[in-house]
C-alpha positions as CSV (number, residue, x, y, z in Angstrom):
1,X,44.5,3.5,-75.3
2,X,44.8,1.7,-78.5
3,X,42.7,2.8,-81.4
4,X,40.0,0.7,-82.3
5,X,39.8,0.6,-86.5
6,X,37.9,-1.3,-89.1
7,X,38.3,-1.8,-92.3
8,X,36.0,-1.8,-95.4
9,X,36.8,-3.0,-98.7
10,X,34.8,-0.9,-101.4
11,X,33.2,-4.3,-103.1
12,X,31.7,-4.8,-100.3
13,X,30.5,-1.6,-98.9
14,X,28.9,-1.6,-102.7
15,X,27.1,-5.1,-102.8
16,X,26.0,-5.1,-99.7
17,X,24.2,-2.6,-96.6
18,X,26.9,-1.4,-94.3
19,X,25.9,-1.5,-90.7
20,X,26.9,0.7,-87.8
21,X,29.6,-0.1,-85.8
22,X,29.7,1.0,-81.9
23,X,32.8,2.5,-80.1
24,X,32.8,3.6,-76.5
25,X,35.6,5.5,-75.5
26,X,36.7,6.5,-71.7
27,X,38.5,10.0,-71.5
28,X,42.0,10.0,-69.3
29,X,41.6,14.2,-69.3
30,X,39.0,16.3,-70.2
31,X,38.8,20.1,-70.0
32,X,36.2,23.0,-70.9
33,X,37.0,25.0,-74.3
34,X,34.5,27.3,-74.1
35,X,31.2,27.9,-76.0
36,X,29.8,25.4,-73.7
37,X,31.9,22.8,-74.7
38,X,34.0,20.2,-73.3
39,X,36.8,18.0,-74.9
40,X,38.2,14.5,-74.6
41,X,41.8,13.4,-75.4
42,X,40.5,9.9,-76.4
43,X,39.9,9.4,-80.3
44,X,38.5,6.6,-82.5
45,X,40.6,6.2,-85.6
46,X,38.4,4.3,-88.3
47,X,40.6,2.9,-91.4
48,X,38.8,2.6,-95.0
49,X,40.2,0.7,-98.0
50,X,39.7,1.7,-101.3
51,X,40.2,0.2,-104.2
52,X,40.9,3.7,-105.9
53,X,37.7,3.6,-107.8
54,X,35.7,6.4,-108.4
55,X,33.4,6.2,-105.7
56,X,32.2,8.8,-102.9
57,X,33.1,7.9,-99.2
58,X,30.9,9.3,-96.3
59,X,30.5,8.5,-92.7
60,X,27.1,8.4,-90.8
61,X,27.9,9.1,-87.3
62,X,25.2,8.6,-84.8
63,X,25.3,9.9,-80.8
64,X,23.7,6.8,-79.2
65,X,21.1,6.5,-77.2
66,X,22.7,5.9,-74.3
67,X,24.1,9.7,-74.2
68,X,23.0,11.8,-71.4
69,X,24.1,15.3,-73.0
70,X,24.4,16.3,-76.7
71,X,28.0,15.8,-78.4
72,X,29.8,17.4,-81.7
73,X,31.4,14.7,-83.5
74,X,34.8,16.2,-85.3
75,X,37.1,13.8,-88.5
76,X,39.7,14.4,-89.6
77,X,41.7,12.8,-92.8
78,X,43.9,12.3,-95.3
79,X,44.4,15.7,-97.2
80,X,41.9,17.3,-95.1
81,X,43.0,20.7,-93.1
82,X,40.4,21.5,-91.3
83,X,38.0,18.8,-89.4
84,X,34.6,18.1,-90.3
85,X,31.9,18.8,-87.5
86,X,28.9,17.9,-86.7
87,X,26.2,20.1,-85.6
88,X,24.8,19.5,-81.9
89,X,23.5,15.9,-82.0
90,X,20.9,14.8,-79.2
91,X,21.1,11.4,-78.1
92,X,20.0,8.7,-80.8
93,X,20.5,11.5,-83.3
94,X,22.9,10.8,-86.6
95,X,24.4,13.0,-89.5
96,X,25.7,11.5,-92.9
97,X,29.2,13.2,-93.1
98,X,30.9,13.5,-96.8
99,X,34.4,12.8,-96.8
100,X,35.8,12.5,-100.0
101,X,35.6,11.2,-103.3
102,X,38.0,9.1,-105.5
103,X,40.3,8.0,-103.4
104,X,43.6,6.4,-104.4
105,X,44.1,2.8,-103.8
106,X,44.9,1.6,-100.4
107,X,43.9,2.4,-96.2
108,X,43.1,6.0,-95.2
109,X,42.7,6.6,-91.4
110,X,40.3,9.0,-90.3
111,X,39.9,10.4,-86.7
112,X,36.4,11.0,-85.1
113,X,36.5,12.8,-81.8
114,X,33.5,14.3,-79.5
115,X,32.8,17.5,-78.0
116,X,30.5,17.1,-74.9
117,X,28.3,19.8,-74.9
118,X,27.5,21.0,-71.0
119,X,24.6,20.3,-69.9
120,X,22.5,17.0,-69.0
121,X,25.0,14.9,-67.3
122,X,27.8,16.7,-68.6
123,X,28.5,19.3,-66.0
124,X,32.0,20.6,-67.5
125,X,34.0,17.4,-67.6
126,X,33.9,14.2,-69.9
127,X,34.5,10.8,-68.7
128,X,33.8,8.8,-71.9
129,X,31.4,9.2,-75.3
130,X,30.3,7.1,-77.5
131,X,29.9,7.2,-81.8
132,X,28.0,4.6,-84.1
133,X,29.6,4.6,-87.4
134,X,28.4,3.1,-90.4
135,X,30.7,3.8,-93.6
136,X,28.9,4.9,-97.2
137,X,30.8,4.2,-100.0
138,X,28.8,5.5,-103.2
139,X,29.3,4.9,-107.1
């Protein structure tokens, strides 16, 4: 699968609202990791461009509504060594996720991937998930 990415300059992200972008992703092999969890080798890799100002960059990362189980959204990034998670998120739930802040000039990939949580529709085994993602950049 190829990664889907976007980019955002930091001009824009501060003159103007950013709004969520949708990615659907279809699993290839899923397994059960325990603590009623399931993962997904599928990833989304999102790409921000800085313009090594000294601004704050966060992710809001919604489940959508179309879920039919919770998920735990996990990213991942430059000079991080241990992945952000998300708590539990119901369907149509979000969480603003902090990422970092000043970074140099240039694109940094980061890597969002889900956790199905068993239950609902999710009876041990992902298929697919899906993330809205709307970047933050902050002064």
């Amino acid at each position: 699968m190829n990664p889907m990415r976007f980019a955002l300059p930091a001009f824009l992200a501060l003159s103007a609202p950013a709004l969520a972008d949708l990615y659907v992703v279809n699993c290839t092999s899923s397994s059960q990791i325990g603590g009623g969890l399931t993962s997904c080798d599928a990833k989304v890799d999102i790409t921000l461009n800085s313009d090594g100002g000294t601004h704050s960059y966060e992710l809001t990362v919604a489940a959508p509504a179309t879920h039919c189980s919770e998920v735990v959204y996990q990213i991942l990034g430059p000079g991080m060594t241990n992945a952000v998670s998300t708590p539990k998120l119901a369907p149509g739930r979000s969480m603003r996720v902090f990422l970092t802040k000043d970074l140099p000039a240039g694109s940094h990939t980061y890597t969002i991937r889900a956790l199905g949580v068993i239950g609902g529709c999710n009876v041990g085994a992902m298929s697919s998930w899906g993330v809205e993602v709307t970047p933050r950049i902050r002064p």
